[in-house]
N, C-alpha and C positions, 0 to 999 in steps of 0.2 A: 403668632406666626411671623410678625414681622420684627423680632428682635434683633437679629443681625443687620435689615436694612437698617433701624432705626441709629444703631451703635454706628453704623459706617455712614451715614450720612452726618448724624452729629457732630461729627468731627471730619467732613473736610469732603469724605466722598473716595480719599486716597490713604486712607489708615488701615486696612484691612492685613494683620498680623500674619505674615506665613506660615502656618506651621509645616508643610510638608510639601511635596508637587506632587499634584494629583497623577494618580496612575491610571490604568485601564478602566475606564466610569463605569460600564455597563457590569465589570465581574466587582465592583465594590459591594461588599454584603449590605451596602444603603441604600443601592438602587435596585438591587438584583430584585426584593420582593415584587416594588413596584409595575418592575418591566415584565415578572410574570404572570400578576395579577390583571394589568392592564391588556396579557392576549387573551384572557377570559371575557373583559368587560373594559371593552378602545375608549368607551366614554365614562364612564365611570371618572364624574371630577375630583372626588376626595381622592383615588390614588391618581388623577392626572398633575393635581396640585402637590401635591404630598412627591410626586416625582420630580419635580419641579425644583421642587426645594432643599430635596436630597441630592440634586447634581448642584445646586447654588450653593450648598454648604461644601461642598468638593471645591468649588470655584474660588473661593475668597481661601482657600489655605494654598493659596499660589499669589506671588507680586502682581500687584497690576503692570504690565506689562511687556512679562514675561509667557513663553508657551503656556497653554491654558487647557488643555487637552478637552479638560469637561467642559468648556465656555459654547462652543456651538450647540451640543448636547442641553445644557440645562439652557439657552437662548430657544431651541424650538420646543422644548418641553414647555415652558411658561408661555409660548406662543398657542399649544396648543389645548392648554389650560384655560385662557382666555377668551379663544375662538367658542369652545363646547362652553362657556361659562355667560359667554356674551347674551344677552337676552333674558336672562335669569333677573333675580330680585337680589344678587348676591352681591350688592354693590360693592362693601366692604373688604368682601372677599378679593372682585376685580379689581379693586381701589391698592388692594397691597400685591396684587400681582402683576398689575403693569408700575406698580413703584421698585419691586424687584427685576421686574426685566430690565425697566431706566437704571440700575444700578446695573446691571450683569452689562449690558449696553456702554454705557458711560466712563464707567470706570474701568470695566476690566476687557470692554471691547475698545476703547478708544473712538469709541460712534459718537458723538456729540447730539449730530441730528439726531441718530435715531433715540438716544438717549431723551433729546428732550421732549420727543412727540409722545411715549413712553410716559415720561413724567406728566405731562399738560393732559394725558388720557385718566393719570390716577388723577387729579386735581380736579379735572370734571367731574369726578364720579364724587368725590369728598374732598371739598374746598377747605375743611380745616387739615388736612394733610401737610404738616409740616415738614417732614423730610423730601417729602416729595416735591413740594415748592423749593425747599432749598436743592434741591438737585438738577431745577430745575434752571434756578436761578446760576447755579454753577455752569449748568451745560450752554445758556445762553452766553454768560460772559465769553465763555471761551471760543465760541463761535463768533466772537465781537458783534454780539447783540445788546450793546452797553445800556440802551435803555430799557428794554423790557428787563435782561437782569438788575439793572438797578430797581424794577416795580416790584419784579420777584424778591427781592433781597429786604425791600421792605416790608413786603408782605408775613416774608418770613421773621420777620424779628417781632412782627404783632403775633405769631402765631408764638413763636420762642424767642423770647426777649432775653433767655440767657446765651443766646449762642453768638457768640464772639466772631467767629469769622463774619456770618452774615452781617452783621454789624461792621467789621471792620472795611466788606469788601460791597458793603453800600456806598460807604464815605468815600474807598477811592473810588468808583464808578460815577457820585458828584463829579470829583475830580474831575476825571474824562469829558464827563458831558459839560462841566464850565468853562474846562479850559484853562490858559493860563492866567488871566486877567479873570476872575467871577467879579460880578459887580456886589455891592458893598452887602445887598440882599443876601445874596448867594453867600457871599463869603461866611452870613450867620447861618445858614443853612449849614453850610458845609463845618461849621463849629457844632453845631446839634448833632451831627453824624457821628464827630471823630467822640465828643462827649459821651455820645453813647455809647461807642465801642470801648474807651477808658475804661467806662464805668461798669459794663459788662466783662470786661475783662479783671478789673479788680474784684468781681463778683464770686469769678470760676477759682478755683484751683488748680483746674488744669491750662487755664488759658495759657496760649504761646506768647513767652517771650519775647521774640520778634516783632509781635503785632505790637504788642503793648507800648515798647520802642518804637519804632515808627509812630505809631497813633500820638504820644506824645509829643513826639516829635513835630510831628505836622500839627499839633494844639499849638505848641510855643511858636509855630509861624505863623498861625493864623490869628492867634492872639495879639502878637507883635504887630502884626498888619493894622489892626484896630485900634493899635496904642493901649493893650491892655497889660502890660508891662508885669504889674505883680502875678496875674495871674498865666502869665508866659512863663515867670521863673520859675512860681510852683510844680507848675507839670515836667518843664523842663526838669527840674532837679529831680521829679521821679523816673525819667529816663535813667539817668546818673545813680540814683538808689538800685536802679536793677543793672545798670551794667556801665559805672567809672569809665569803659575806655569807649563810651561813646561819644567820638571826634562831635558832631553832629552837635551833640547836646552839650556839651561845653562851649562849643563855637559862638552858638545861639546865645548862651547866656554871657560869654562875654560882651555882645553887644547889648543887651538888657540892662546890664548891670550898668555900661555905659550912660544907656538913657536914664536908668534910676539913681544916676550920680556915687554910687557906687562903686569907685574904682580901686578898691584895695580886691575886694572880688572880682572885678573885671581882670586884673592884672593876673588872679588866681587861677581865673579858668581858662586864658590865653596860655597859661603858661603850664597848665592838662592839656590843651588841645595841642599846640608842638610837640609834645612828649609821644603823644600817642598816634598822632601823624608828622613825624619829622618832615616830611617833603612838601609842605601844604603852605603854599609863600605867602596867600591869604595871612595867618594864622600868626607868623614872624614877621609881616609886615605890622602887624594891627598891634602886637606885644609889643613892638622896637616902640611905637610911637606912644601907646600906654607908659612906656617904662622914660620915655624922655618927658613925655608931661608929669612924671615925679622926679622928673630932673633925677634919674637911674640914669645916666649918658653909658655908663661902659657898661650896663646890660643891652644898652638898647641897641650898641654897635656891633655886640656879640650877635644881635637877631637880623643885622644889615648886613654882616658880613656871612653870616651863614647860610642866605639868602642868596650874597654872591656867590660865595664859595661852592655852595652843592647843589643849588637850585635853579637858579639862573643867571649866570655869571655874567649875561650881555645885557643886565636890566642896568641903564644906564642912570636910570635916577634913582632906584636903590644905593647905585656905586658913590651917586654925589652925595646920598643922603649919611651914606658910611662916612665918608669923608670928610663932611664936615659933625657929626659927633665923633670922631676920634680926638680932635683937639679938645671937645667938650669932656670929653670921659678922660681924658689924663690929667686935665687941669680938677675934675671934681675928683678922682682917685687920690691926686697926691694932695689936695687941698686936704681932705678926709683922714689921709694917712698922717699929714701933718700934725692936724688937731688931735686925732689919737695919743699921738705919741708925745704929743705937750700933756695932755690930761693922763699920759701913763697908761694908756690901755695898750699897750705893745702888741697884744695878741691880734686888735684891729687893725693897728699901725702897720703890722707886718702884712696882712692880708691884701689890705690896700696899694701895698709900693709892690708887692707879688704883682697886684695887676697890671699897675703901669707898665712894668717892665714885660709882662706880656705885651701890652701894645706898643711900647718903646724900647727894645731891650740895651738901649743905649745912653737910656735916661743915667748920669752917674749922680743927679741925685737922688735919687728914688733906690740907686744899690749902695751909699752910699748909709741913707736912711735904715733901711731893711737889713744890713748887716750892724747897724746898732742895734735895733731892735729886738734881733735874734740874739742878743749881748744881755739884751735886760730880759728879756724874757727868762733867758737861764738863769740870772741871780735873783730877778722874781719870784721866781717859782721856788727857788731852793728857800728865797726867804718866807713864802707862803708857808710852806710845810711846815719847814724851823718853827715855825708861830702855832700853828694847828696843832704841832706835836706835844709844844708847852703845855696850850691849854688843854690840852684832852688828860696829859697828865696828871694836870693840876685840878682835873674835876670840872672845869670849863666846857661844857661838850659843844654848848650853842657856841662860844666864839671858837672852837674848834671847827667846827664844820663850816663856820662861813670864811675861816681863812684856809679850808682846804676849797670851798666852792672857788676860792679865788685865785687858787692854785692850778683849778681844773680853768677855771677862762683863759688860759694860760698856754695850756698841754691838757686838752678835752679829752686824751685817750690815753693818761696816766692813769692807768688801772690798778695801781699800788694805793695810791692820794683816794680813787673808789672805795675802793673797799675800806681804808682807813674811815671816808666818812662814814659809807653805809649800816659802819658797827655803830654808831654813837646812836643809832635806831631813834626810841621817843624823841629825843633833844631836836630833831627836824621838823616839826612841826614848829616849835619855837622860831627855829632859823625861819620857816617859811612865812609866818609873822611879823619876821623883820624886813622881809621881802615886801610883802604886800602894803603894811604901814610906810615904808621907804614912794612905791611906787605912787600911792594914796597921796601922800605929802606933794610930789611932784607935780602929780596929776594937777590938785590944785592949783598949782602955782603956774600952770600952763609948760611945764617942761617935758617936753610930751617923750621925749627921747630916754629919759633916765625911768619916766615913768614903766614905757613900754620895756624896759630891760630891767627893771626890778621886777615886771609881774611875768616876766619870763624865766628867771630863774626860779621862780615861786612855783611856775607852772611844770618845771621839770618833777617835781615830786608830787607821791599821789595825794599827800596830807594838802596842798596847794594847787593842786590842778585844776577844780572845780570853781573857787574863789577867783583863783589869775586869769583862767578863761573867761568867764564872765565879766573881767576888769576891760581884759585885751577886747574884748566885741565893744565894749561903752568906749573905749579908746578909738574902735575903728570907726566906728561913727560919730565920736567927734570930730576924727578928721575931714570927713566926707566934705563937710565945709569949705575945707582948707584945699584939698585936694580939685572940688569943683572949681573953683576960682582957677587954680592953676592951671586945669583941664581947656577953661576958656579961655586964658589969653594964650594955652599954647593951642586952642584951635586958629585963633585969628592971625598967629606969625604964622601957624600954616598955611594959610590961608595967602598971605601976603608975601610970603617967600622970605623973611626974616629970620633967620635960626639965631645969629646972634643975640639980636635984641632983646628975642623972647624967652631966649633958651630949648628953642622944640625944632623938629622938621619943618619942611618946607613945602610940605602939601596938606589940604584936607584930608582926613582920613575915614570919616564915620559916613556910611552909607545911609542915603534919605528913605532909601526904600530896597525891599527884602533884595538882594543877589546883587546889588552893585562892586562889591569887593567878597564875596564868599562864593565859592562851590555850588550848585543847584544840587541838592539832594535826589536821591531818583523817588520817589516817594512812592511811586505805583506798583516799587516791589512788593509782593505778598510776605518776603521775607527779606531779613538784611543779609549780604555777606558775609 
C-alpha cells in the first residue's frame, strides 16, 4: 500500500512526476466507489483507507506546489482513517497511514510542522520505518531543527544505507552544528560523513550529480585541512572526472599539487581554473606567480595585467608586480627568440620577437629579428619539402616524413605537406622510432629540452602516442626536482621583496590555511549552480 510513499520519499520527498492536474476529486471514477460505499458503512476502514489513498494518488499527479484541488480532500480522508483505526492492533496499517499524510502534509501542503508530527507518529508506531524517518529528518531540517535532523538523518542511513541524500544532508548538518573552525575531532567526524555520502553515491546509479560534486569537494578540503594531500587529489580529481569546468576543483588542486611539489600540474589546473572563471583574481594571481617561479615572465605579466585590465584596475601591487615582470618577460622573450634563431628553429624565433613586440611594439630589434625570421622560414620550408619530395620519390619514405615533419614546425597548418606525409602511412612508425630513440639519447644526457620535443613529435601520432606520453610523465617528474628548488628560492625573494635577484614577485603567495587567498565555497548548498 505504501508504494508511492516509499518511491517519493527515496528520493528527496520532492520528486513526485506530474502527470496531469487533478480535476473535480469527488466525480473521479477512483474515488466515486468509495464515497458511495462509505454512506452505507462511515466506518467501515478498508473503504476509509482505500479512500484515502485514491484521493493521494490524484494528489501527487499535480507539482508540489502548485493548486492541489484534491490535497485537502485526501488530508482529511487519511485523517479520518486514522481516528476510526486508532486503537485497533493495525499498527502497520496506522504506521503507513500517518506516513502518507507526513507526505500529503510536507510535501504537497508545504506544512513542515504538521508534516513532521505525522511522521514521529508513523515512527512510534514502527521504528524501522525508513522513509518515514527520512521525511522526517527532511521536515525537521527545514524547520532549522539541525540537530534532531542531523539524529534523523542518521538514523536513516542505518535503516537505508543506500540513500544518498540522507547521507549527504547529514554531513552538511555536521557542518552547521561545528561550525566554521570544528576541532580536529570533528573535522574526522565530519570526513566519515562526507566518506560516506561519496561512497553511497558511487554506489546508486541514480545518485545526483551535484551532491557527488560538492561531497568531493568538501573531501578535498577537509582532507587538505589534515595535510592529507594525496588523498585530496584523488577525490578532487573525481569532481573533475564528472564535470572538467568545475572552478572549485581545479582551484583546490592547484594548491595540492603545490604542496605535493608538483608544479607542472599545479600550473595545469591554474591555468583550467582562469579558463573557466575568467573574473576570479584569486586564480590569475596564483598562475602569474606559478608561471614566474618557472621563470615564464611574459605569461606571468599576461596574468598581472589581466588582472589590471578587467578585474581590478586600482589593485596597486598587482600594478607594481606587472611592472616589474614586464622588463623580465622581454628580456626572457628576446633572449629565447635569440637563441632560436642561432639553433635555426625560426618558427620559435618568430613566436617569441611576436611577443615582445606585443609588450614593446617599439622594440626595432626584435622587428628587425622577426622579419628575418619570416625570411627563413619561407626558404625553410620550400627547402623542407624540396627534400621530403626527393625522398619519398626515391623510395625513402621514413626520411621523407621526417623532412616533411620539419616542414610542418615551420607552417603547422600546411595542409598540402599533411597530407603528402599522411600517405607514406606504415613508414611512420619508423619515424616515430626516430623520435623516441632521439628523445631517449637526450634524456640521458640530462638535455631535458630536446628530450621533451623529440617525445612530442612522437606523441602526435597514434603509432607513438602511448610510448611518448609515458616518456613526457618520467620527464615531468623529473623535473619536480628541478622545479621545487626554484619554487623555494622564488618563495623567499617573495618573501623579501627582491624580484631582481631571484627572478620571482614580490610577495608570499601560498596560503597557510584553507581561504587565505581563495573564494569560500558556499558548501551548504543541496545543489550547485
Amino acid at each position: 500500500m505504501r508504494f508511492a510513499l516509499t518511491c517519493a520519499l527515496a528520493l528527496g520527498l520532492l520528486i513526485a512526476a506530474p502527470l496531469a492536474h487533478a480535476g473535480d476529486c469527488d466525480d473521479d471514477p477512483t474515488i466515486m466507489p468509495y464515497l458511495r460505499a462509505l454512506k452505507t458503512d462511515s466506518k467501515n476502514q478498508d473503504n476509509l483507507y482505500n479512500l484515502a489513498i485514491a484521493y493521494y494518488k490524484k494528489v501527487v499527479t499535480v507539482d508540489p506546489g502548485q493548486p492541489n484541488p484534491c490535497l485537502p480532500d485526501g488530508i482529511n480522508a487519511m485523517k479520518r482513517f486514522i481516528k476510526a483505526a486508532s486503537g485497533s492492533s493495525q499498527n502497520k496499517a496506522l504506521a503507513d497511514a500517518w506516513g502518507v499524510l507526513g507526505i500529503l502534509q510536507f510535501q504537497f501542503g508545504d506544512d513542515a510542522e504538521a508534516g513532521l508530527d505525522s511522521f514521529l507518529h508513523a515512527i512510534k508506531l514502527r521504528s524501522d520505518d525508513k522513509e518515514s524517518t527520512f521525511g522526517a529528518a527532511l521536515a525537521s531540517m527545514k524547520l532549522g531543527k539541525t540537530q534532531e535532523a542531523s539524529e534523523l538523518f542518521k538514523k536513516t542511513i542505518l535503516l537505508d544505507p543506500n540513500n544518498v541524500t540522507a547521507h549527504y544532508n547529514y554531513a552538511t548538518s555536521l557542518l552547521t552544528i561545528y561550525g566554521e573552525k570544528p576541532t580536529p575531532e570533528q573535522n574526522e567526524s565530519l570526513k566519515r560523513a562526507f566518506e560516506g555520502a561519496a561512497k553511497a553515491g558511487e554506489r546508486s546509479k541514480k545518485s545526483s550529480k551535484d551532491i557527488l560534486l560538492v561531497t568531493y569537494n568538501r573531501l578535498g578540503d577537509l582532507y587538505g585541512r589534515s595535510n592529507e594531500v594525496p588523498k585530496a587529489i584523488v577525490v578532487l580529481n573525481k569532481a573533475v572526472e564528472l564535470d572538467d569546468t568545475d572552478y572549485n576543483a581545479h582551484f583546490q588542486l592547484g594548491l595540492l599539487y603545490n604542496k605535493d611539489k608538483n608544479f607542472l600540474k599545479m600550473v595545469d589546473e591554474y591555468e583550467k581554473a582562469v579558463k573557466i572563471q575568467p573574473t576570479q583574481e584569486d586564480a590569475h594571481y596564483n598562475l602569474a606567480v606559478a608561471y614566474v617561479n618557472q621563470e615564464r615572465f611574459a605569461d606571468a605579466y599576461e596574468q598581472f595585467a589581466y588582472i589590471t585590465d578587467n578585474i581590478n584596475k586600482g589593485n596597486s601591487e598587482v600594478l607594481a608586480l606587472q611592472a616589474q615582470t614586464l622588463e623580465r618577460a622581454i628580456t626572457e622573450l628576446t633572449a629565447a627568440g635569440t637563441t632560436a634563431f642561432t639553433a635555426e628553429d625560426y618558427f620559435t624565433a618568430k613566436q617569441k620577437f611576436e611577443e615582445v613586440l606585443k609588450l614593446n611594439p617599439k622594440d626595432k630589434s626584435a622587428d628587425k629579428y622577426l622579419d628575418e625570421a619570416n625570411k627563413q622560414i619561407e626558404a625553410k620550408f620550400a627547402e623542407y619539402v624540396k627534400a621530403g619530395d626527393k625522398k619519398a620519390k626515391s623510395g625513402s619514405k621514413t626520411d621523407a616524413a621526417e623532412f616533411y615533419e620539419k616542414a610542418l614546425t615551420l607552417k603547422p597548418d600546411a595542409a598540402d605537406v599533411k597530407a603528402k606525409r599522411d600517405k607514406l602511412g606504415a613508414d611512420i612508425s619508423q619515424l616515430v622510432n626516430r623520435y623516441i630513440s632521439k628523445g631517449d639519447s637526450a634524456f640521458a644526457k640530462n638535455d631535458f629540452f630536446t628530450a621533451e620535443e623529440s617525445y612530442r613529435k612522437a606523441s602526435k601520432f597514434k603509432q607513438g602516442k602511448v610510448k611518448a606520453e609515458a616518456r613526457l610523465k618520467k620527464l615531468g617528474d623529473k623535473f619536480k626536482g628541478d622545479f621545487a628548488r626554484k619554487m623555494k628560492s622564488g618563495q623567499d625573494a617573495l618573501k623579501s621583496g627582491s624580484l631582481g635577484a631571484a627572478s620571482t614577485p614580490s610577495r608570499a603567495l601560498w596560503p597557510s590555511s584553507p581561504g587565505t587567498r581563495r573564494p569560500t565555497p558556499a558548501w551548504c548548498r543541496p545543489t550547485r549552480a
